[in-house]
N, CA, C and O atoms as a printed pandas DataFrame, in Angstrom:
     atom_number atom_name residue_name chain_id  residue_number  x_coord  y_coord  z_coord
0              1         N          UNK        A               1  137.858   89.694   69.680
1              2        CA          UNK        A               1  136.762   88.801   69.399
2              3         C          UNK        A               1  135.465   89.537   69.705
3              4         O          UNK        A               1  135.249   90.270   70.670
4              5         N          UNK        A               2  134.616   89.204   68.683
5              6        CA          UNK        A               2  133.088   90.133   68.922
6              7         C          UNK        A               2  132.097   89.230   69.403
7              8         O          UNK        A               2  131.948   88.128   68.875
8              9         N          UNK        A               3  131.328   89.662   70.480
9             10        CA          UNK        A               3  130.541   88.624   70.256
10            11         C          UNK        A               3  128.799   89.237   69.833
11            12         O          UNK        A               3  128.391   90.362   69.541
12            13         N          UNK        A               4  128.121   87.943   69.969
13            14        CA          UNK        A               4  126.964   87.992   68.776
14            15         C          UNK        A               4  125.773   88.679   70.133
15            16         O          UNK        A               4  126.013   88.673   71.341
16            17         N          UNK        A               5  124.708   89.134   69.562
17            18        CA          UNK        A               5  123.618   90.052   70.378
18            19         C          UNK        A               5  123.033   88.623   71.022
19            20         O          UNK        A               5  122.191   88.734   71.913
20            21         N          UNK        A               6  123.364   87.557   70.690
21            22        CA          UNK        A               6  122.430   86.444   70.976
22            23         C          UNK        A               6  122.912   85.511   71.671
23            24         O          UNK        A               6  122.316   84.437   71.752
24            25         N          UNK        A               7  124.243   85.769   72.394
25            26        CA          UNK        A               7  125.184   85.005   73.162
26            27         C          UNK        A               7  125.013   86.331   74.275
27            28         O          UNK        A               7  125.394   87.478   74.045
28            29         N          UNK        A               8  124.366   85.873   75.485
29            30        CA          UNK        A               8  124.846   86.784   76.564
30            31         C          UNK        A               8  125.564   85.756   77.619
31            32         O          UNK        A               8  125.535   84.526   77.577
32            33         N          UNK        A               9  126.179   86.549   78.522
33            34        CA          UNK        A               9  127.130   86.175   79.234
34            35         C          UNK        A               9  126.461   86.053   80.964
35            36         O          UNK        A               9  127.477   86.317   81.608
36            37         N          UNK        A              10  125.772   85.899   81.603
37            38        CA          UNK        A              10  125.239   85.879   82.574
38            39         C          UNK        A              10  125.976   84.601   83.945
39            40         O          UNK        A              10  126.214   83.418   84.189
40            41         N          UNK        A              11  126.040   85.965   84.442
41            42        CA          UNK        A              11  126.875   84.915   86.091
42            43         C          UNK        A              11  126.100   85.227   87.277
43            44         O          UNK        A              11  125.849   86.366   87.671
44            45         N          UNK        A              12  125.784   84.277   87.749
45            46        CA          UNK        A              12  125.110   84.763   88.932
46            47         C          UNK        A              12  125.994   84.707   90.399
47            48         O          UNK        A              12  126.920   83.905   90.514
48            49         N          UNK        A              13  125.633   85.597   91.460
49            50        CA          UNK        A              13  126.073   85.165   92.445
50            51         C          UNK        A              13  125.204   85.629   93.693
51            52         O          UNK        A              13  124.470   86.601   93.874
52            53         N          UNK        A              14  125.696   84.208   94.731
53            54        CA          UNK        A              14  125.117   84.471   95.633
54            55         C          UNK        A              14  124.633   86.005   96.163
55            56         O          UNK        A              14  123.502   86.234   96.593
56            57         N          UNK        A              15  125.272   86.599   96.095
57            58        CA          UNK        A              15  125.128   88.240   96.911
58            59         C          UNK        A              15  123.918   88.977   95.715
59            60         O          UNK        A              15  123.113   89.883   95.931
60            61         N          UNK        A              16  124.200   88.086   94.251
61            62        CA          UNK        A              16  122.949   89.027   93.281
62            63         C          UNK        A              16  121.769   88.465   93.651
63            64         O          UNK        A              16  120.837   89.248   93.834
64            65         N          UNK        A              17  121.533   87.057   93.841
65            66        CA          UNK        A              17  120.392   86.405   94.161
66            67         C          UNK        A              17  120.077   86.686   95.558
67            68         O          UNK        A              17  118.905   86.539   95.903
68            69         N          UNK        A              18  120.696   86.960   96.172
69            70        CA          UNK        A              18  120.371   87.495   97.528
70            71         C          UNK        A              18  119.403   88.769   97.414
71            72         O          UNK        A              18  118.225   89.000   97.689
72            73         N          UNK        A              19  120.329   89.382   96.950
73            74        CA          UNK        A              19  120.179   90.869   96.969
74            75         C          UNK        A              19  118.634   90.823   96.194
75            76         O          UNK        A              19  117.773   91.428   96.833
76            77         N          UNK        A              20  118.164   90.186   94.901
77            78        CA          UNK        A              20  117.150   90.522   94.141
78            79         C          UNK        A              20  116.090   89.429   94.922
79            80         O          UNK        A              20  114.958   89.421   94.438
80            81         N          UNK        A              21  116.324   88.523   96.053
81            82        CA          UNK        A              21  115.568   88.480   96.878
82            83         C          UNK        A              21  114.892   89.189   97.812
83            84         O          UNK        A              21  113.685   89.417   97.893
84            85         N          UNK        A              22  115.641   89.460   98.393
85            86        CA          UNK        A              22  115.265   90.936   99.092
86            87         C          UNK        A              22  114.643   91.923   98.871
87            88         O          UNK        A              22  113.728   92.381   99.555
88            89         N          UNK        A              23  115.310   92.556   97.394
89            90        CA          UNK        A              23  114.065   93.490   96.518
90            91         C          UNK        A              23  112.391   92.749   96.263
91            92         O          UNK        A              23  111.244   93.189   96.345
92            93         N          UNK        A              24  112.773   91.917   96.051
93            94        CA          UNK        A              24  111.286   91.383   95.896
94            95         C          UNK        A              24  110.144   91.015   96.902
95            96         O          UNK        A              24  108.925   90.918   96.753
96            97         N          UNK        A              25  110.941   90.851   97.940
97            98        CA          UNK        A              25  109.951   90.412   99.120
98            99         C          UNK        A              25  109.582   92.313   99.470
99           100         O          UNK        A              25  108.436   92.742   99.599
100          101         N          UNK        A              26  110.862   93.192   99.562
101          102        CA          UNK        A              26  110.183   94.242   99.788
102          103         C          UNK        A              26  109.078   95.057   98.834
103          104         O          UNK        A              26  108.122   95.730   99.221
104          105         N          UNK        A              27  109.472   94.806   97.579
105          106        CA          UNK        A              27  108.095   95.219   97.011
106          107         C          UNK        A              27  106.537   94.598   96.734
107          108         O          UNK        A              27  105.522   94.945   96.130
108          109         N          UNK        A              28  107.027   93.393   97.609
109          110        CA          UNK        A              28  105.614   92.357   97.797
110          111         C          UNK        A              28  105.006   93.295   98.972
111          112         O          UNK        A              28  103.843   93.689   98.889
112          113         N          UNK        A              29  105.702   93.584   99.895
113          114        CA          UNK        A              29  105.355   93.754  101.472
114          115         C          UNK        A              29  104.796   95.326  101.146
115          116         O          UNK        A              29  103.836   95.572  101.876
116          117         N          UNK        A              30  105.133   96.426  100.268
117          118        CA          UNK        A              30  104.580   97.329   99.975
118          119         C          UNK        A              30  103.262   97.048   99.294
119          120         O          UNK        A              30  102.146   97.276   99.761
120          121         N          UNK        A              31  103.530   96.566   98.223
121          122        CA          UNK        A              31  101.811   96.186   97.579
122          123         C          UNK        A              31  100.781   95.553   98.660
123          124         O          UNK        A              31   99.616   95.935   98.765
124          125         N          UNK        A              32  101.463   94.373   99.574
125          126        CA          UNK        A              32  100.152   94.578  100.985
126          127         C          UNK        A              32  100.058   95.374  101.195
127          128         O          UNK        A              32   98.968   95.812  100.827
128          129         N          UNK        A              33  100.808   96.229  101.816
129          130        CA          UNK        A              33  100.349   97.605  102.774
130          131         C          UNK        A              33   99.616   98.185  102.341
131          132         O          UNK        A              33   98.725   98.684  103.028
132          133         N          UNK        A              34   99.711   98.395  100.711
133          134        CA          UNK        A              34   99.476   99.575   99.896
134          135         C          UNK        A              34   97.535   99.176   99.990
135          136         O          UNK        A              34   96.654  100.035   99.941
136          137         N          UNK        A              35   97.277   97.414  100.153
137          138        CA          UNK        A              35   96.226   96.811  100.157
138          139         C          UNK        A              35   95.516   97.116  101.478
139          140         O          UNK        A              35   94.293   97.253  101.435
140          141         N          UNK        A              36   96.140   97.234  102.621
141          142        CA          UNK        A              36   96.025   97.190  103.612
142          143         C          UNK        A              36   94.378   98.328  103.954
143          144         O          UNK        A              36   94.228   99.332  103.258
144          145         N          UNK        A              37   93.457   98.016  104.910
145          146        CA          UNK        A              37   92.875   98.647  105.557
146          147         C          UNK        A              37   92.748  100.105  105.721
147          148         O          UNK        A              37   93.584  100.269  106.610
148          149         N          UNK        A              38   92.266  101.295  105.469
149          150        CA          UNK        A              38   92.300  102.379  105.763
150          151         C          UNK        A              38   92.350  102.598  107.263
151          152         O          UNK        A              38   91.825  101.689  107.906
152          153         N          UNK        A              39   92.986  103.838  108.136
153          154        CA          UNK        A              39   92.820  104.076  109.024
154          155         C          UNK        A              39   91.485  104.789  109.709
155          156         O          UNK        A              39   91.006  105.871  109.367
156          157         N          UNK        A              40   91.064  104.018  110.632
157          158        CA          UNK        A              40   89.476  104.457  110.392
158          159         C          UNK        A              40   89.364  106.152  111.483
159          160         O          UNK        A              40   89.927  106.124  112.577
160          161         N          UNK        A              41   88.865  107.049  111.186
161          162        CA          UNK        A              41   88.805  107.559  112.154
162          163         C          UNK        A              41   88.070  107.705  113.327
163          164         O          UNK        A              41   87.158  106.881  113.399
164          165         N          UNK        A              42   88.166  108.597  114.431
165          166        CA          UNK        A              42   87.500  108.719  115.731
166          167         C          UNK        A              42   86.252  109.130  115.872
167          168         O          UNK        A              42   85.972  110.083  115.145
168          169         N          UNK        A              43   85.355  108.720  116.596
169          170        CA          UNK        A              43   83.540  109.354  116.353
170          171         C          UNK        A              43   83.573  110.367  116.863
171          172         O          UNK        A              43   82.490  110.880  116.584
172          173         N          UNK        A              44   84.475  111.458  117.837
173          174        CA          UNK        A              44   84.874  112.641  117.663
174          175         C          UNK        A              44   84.909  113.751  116.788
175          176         O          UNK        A              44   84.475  114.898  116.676
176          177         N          UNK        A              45   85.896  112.574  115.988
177          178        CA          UNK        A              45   86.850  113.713  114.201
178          179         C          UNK        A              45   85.197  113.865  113.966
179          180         O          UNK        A              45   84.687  114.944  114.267
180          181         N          UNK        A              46   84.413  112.858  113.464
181          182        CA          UNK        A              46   83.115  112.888  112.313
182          183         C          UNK        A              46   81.924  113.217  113.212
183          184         O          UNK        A              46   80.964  113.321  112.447
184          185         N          UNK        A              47   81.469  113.460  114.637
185          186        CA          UNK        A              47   81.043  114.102  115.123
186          187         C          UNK        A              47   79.833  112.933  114.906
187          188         O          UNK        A              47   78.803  113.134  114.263
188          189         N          UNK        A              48   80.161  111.769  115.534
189          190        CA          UNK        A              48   79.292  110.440  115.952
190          191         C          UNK        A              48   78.214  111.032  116.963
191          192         O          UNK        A              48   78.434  111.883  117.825
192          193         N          UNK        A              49   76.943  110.374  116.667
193          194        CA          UNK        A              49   76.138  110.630  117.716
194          195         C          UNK        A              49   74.967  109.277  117.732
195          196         O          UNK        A              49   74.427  108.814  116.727
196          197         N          UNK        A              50   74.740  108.770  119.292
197          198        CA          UNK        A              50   74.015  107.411  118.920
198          199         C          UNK        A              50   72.594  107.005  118.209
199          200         O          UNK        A              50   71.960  105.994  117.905
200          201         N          UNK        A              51   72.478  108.681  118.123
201          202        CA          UNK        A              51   70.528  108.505  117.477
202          203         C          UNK        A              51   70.654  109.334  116.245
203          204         O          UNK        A              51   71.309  110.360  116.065
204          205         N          UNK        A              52   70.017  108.781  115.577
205          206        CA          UNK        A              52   69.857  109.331  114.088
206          207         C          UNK        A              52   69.460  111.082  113.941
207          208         O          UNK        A              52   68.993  111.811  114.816
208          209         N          UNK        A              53   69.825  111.421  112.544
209          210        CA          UNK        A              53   69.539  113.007  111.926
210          211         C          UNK        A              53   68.344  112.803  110.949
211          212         O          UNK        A              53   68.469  112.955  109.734
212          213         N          UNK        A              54   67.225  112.464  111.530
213          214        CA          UNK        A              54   65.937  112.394  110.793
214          215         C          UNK        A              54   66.067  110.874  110.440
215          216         O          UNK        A              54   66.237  110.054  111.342
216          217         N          UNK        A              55   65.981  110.475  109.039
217          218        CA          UNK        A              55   65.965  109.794  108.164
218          219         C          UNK        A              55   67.338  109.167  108.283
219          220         O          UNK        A              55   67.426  107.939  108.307
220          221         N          UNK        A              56   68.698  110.131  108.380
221          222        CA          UNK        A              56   69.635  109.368  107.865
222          223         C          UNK        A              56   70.419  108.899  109.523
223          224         O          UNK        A              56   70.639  109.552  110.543
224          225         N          UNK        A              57   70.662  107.483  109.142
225          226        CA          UNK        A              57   71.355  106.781  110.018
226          227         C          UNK        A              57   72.109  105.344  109.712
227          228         O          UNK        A              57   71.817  104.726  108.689
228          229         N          UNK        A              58   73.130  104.818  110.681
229          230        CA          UNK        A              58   73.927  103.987  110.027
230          231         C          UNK        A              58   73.962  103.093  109.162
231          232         O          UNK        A              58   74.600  102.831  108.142
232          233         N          UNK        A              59   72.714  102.442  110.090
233          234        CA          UNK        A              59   72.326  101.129  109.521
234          235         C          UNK        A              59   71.575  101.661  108.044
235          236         O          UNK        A              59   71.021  100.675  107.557
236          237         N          UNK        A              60   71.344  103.025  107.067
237          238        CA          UNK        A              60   71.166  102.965  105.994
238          239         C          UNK        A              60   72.256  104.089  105.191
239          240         O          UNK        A              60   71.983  104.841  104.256
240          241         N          UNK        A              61   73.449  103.931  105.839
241          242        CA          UNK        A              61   74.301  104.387  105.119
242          243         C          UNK        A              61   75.334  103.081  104.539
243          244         O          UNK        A              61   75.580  101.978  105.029
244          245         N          UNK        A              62   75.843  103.811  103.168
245          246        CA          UNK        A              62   76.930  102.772  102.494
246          247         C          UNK        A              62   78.276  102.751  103.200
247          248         O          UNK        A              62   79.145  102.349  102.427
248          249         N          UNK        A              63   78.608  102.964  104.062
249          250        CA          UNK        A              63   80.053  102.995  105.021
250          251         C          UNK        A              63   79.067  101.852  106.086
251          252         O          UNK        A              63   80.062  101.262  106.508
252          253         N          UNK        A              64   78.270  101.364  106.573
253          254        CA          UNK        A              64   77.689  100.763  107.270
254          255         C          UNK        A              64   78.440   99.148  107.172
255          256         O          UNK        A              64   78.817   98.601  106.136
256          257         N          UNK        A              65   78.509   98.678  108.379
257          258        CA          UNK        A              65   79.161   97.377  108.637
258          259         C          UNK        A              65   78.322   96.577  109.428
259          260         O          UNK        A              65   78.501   96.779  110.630
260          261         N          UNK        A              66   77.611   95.879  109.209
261          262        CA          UNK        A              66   76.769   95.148  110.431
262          263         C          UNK        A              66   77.430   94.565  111.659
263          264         O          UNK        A              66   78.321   95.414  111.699
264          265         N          UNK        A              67   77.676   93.853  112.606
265          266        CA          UNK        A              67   76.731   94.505  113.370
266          267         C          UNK        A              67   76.094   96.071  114.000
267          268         O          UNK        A              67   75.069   96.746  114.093
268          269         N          UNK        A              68   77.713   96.036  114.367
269          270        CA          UNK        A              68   77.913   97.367  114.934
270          271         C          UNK        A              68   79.467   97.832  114.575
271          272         O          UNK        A              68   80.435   97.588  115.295
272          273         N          UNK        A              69   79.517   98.660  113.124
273          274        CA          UNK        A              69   81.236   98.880  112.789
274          275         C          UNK        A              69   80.803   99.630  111.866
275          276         O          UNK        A              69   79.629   99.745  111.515
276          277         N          UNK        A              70   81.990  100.318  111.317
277          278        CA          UNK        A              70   81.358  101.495  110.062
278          279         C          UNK        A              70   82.978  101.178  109.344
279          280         O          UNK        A              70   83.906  100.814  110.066
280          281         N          UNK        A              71   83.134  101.361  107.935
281          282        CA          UNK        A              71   84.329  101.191  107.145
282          283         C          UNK        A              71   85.321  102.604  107.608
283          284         O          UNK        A              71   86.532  102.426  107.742
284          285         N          UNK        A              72   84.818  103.767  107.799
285          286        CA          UNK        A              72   85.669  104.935  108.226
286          287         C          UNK        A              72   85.546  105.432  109.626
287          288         O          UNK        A              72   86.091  106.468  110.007
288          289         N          UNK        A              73   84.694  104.538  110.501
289          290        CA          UNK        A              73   85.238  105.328  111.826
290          291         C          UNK        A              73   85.496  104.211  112.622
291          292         O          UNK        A              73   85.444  103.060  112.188
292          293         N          UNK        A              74   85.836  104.579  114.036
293          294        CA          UNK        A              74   86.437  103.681  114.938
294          295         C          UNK        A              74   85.573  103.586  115.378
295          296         O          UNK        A              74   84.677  104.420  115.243
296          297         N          UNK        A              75   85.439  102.212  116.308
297          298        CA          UNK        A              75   84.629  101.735  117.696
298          299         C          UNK        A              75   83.561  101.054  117.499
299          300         O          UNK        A              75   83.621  100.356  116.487
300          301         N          UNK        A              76   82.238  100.969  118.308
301          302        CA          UNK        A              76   81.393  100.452  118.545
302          303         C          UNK        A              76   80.257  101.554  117.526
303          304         O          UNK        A              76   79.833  102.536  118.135
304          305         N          UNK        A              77   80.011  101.463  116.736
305          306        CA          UNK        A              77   78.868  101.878  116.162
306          307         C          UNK        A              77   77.383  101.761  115.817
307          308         O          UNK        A              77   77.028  101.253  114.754
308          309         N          UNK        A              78   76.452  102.269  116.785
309          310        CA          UNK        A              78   74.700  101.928  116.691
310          311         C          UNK        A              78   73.993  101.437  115.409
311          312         O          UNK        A              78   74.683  101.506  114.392
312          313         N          UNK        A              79   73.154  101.113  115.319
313          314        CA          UNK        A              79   72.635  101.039  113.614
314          315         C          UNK        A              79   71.869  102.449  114.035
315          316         O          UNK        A              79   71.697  103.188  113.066
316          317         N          UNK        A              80   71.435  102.901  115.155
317          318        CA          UNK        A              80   70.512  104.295  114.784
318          319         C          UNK        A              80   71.134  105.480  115.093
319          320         O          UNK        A              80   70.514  106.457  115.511
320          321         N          UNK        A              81   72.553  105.451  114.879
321          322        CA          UNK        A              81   73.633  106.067  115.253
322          323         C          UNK        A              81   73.780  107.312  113.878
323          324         O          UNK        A              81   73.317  106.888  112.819
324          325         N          UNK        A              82   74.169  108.267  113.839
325          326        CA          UNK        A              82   74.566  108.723  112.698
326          327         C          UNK        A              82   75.909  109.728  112.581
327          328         O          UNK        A              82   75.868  110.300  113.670
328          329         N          UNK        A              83   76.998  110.225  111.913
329          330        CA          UNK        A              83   77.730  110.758  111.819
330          331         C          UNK        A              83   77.991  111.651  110.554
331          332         O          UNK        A              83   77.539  111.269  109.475
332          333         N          UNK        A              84   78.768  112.935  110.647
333          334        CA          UNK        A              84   79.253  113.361  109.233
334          335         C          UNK        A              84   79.427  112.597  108.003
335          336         O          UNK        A              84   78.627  112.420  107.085
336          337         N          UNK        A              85   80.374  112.264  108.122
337          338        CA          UNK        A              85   80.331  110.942  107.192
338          339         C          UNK        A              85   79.260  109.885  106.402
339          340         O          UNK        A              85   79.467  109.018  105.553
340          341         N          UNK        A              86   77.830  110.427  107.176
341          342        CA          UNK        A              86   77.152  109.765  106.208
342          343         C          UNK        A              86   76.758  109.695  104.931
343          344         O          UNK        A              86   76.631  110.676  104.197
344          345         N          UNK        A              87   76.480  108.153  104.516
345          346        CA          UNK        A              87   76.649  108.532  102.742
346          347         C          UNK        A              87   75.343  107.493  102.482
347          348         O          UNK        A              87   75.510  106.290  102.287
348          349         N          UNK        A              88   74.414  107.945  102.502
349          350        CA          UNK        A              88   73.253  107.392  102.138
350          351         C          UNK        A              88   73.798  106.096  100.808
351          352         O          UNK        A              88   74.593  106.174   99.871
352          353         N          UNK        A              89   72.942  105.017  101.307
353          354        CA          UNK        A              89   73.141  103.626  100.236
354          355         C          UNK        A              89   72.407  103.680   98.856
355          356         O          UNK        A              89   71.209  103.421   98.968
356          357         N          UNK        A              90   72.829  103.956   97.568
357          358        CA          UNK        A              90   72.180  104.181   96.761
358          359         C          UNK        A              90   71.078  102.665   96.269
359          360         O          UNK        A              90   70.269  102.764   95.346
């Protein structure tokens, strides 16, 4: 007996629905991560210092976080603070 392209045969079982549960929550839980926060680094690594390099300083760079936070480094950060990392706000 043949059968037709338009008759499929589909069985499910507990252990498949399990199983393609599982896959799915884990590739949910990757796409957060993948969303997740950068690791910021240390005012060490970028060579943080609390008073500005002329002109350029936190509070007018685009990594700048008000109050006191920067998107790529760690800790407590000045607004007249400045580091490597600075990237002037266009």
């Amino acid at each position: 007996m043949t059968r037709s392209l338009h008759t499929l045969d589909i069985r499910l079982s507990r252990r498949g629905v399990l199983g393609g549960a599982a896959l799915a929550v884990g590739v949910g839980a990757l796409a957060i991560s993948a969303q997740a926060e950068p690791v910021k680094r240390s005012q060490k690594v970028v060579s943080y210092q609390d008073t500005p390099k002329g002109r350029a300083r936190c509070d007018n760079c685009s990594q700048w976080q008000p109050p006191e936070a920067c998107k790529t480094v760690a800790g407590v950060i000045k607004p007249s603070g400045w580091c490597s990392v600075y990237a002037p706000k266009l």
